[in-house]
ROKE-493252 format. One line per 3 residues: their letters; for each residue x negated, y, z negated of N, C-alpha, C, O. Coordinates in pm, 1 decimal, decimal comma. Atoms other than C-alpha are relative to their C-alpha. Example, Ala and Ser with C-alpha at 12.3 -4.5 7.8 and 13.67 -1.06 7.14 Angstrom:
! ROKE-493252
as = -89,0 -119,0 0,0 -1230,0 -450,0 -780,0 -90,0 120,0 0,0 -193,6 118,1 -66,5  82,0 -119,0 6,0 -1367,0 -106,0 -714,0 77,0 109,0 -73,0 26,1 219,8 -89,9;
//
This chain:
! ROKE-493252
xxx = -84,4 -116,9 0,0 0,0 0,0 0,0 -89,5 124,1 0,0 -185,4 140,9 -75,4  105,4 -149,8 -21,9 -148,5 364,9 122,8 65,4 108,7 -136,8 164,8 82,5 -204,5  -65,3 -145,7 96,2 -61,4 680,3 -116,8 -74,8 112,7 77,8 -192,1 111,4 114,9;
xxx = 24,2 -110,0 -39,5 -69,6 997,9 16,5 -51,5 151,7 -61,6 39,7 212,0 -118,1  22,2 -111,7 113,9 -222,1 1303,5 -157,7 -10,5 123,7 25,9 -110,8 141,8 95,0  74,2 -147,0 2,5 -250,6 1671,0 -156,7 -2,4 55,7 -165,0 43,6 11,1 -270,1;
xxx = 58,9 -47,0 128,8 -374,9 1870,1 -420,6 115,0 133,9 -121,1 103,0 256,4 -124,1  -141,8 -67,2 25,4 -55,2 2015,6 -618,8 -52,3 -5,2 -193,3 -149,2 -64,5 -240,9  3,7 77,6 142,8 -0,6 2021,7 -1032,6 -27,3 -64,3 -61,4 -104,3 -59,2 -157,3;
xxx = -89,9 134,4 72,1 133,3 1728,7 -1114,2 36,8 -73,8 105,8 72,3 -4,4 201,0  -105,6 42,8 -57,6 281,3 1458,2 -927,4 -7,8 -150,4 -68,9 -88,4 -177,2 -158,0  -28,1 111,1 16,8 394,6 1105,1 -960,2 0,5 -58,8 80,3 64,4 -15,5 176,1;
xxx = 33,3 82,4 -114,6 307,0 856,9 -753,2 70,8 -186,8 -15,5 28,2 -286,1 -74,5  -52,9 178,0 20,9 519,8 510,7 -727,2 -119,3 -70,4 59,9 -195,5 -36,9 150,6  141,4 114,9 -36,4 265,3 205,5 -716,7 88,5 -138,9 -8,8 210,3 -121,3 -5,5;
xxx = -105,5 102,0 -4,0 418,7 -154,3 -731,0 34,4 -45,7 -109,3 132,9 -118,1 -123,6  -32,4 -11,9 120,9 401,7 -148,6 -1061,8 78,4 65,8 -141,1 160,4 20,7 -221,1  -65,8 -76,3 81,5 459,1 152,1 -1265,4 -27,5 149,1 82,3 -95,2 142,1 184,9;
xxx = 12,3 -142,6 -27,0 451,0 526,2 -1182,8 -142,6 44,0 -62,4 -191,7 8,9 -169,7  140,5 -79,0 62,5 126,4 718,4 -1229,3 20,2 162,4 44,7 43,6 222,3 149,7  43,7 -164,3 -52,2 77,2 1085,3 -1291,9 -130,8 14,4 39,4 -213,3 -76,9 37,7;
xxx = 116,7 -24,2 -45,2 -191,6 1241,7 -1170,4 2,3 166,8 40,6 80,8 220,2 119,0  12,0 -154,3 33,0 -297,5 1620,3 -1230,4 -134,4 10,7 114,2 -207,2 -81,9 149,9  88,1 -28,3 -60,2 -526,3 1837,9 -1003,3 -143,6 -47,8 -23,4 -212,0 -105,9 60,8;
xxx = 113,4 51,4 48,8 -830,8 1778,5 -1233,9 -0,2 -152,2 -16,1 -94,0 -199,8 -80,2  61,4 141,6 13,1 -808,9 1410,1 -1218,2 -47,9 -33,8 128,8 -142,6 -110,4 111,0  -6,7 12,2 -133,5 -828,0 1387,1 -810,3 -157,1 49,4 -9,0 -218,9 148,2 -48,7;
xxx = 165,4 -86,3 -43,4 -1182,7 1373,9 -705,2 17,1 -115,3 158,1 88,2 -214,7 172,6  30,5 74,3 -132,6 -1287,5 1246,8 -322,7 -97,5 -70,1 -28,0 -167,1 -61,5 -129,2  116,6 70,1 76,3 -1519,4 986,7 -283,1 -129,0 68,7 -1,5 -221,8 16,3 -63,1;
xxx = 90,7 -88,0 18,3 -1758,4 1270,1 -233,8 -74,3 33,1 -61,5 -197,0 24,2 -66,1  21,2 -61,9 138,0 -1734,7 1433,6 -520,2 -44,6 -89,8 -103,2 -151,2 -63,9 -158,9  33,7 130,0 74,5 -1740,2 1101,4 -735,2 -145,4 -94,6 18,8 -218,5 -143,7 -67,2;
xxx = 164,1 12,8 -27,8 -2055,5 992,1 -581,7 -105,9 92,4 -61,1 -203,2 58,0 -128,2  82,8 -110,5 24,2 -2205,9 1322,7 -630,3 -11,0 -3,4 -167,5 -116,1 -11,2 -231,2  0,0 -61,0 121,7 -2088,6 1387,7 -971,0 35,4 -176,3 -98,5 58,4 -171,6 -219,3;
xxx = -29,6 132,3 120,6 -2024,6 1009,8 -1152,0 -98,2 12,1 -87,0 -84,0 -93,1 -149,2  49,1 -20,1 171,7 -2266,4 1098,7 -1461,8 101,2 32,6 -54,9 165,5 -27,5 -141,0  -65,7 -93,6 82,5 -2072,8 1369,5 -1527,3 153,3 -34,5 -30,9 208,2 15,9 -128,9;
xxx = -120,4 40,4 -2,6 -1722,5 1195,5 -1457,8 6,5 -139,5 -140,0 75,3 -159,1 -240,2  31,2 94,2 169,5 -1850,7 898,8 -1704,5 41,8 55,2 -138,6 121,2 15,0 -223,7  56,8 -62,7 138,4 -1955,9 1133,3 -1972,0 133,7 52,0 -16,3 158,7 46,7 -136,7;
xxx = -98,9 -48,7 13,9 -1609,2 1289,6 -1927,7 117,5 -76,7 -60,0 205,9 -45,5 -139,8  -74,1 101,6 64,8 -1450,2 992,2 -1981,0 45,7 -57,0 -147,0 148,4 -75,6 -212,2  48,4 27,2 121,8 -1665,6 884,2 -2265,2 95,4 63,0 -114,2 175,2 18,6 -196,8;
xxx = -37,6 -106,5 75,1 -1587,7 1195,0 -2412,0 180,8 17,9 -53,6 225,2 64,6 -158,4  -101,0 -11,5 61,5 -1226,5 1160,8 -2396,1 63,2 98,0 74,1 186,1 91,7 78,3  -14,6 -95,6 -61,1 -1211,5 1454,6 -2194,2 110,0 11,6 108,6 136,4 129,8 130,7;
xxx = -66,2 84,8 -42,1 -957,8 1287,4 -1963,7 -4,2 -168,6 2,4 -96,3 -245,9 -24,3  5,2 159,2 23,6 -810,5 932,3 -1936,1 -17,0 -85,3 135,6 -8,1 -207,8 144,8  40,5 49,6 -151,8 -894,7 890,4 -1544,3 -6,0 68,6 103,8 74,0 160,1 123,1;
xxx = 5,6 -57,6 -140,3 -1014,8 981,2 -1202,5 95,5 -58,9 90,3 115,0 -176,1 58,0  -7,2 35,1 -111,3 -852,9 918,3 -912,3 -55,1 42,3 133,0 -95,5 152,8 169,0  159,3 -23,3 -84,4 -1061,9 906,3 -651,1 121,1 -30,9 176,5 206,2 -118,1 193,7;
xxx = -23,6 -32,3 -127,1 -949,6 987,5 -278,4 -79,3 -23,5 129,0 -200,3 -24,4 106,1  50,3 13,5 -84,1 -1048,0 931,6 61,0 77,6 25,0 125,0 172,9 -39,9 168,1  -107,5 -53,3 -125,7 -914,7 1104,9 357,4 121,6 39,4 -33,3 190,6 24,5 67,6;
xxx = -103,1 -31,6 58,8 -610,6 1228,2 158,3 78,3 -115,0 -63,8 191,6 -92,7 -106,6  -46,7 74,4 36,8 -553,6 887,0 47,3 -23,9 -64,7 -149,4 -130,9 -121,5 -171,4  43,5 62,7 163,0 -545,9 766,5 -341,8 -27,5 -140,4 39,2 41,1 -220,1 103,1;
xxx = 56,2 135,5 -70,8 -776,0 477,5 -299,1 -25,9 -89,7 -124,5 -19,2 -212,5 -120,8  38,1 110,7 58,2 -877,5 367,9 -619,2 19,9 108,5 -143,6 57,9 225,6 -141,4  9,5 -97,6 116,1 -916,7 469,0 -1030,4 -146,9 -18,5 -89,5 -176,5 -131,9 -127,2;
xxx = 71,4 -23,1 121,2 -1183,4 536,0 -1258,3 60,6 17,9 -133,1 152,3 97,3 -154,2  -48,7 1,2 83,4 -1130,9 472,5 -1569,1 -148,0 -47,4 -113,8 -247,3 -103,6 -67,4  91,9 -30,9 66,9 -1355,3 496,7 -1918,2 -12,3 -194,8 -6,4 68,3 -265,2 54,4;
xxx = 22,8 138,2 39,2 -1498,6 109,7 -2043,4 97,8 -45,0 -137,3 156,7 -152,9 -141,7  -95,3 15,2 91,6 -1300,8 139,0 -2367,8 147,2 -6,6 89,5 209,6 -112,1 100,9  -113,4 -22,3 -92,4 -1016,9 221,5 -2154,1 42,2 -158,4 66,1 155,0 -201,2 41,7;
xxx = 22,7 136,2 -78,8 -1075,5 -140,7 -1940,9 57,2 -92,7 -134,2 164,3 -151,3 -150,1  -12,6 85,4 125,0 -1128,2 -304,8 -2290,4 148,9 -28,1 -6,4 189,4 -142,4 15,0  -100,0 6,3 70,4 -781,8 -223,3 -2400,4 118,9 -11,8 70,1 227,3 -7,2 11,9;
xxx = -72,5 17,5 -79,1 -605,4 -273,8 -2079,4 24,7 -177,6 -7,1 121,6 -252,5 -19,4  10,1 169,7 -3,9 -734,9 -635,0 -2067,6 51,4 -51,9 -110,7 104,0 -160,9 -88,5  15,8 64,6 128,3 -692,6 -711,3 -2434,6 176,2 1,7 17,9 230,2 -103,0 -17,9;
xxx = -130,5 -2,3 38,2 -281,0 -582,1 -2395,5 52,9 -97,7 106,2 156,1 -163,9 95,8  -67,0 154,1 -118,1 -258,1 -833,2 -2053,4 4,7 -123,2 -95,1 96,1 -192,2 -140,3  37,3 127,9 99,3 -419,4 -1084,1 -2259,2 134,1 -37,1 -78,7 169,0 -154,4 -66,2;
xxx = -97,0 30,7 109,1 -106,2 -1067,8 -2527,9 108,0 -12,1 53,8 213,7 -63,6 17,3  -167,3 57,0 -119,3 139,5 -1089,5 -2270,7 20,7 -150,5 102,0 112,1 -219,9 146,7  -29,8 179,9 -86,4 57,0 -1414,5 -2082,2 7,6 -109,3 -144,7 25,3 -230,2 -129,9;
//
């Protein structure tokens, strides 16, 4: 499934799952994310936001997300199967 993006607020994006927001400052290209992934890490780390989404040709392609973040995704699948 493609997603389409321009650079707005806020929006919501249906996925096949659940809805995701996604704010101006989370949208990076893969450009930018190349260029700047220390600093998107450390941002993470920090808490500073809870994810990138990362773009390519106006398309939401993929997410960044912190390692704690991963941890606690897996651990709440885990309790559901």
């Amino acid at each position: 499934m493609l997603y389409s993006c321009q650079r707005s607020d806020e929006r919501k994006i249906k996925t096949m799952s659940a809805p995701v927001t996604v704010t101006n400052d989370e949208l990076r290209s893969t450009r930018e994310t190349v260029q700047g992934l220390g600093r998107l890490l450390d941002a993470l780390e920090a808490g500073k936001v809870d994810k990138f989404v990362i773009t390519q040709q106006t398309r939401m392609r993929g997410v960044l997300i912190s390692l704690d973040e991963y941890a606690r995704l897996i651990d709440a699948a885990e309790q559901h199967v």
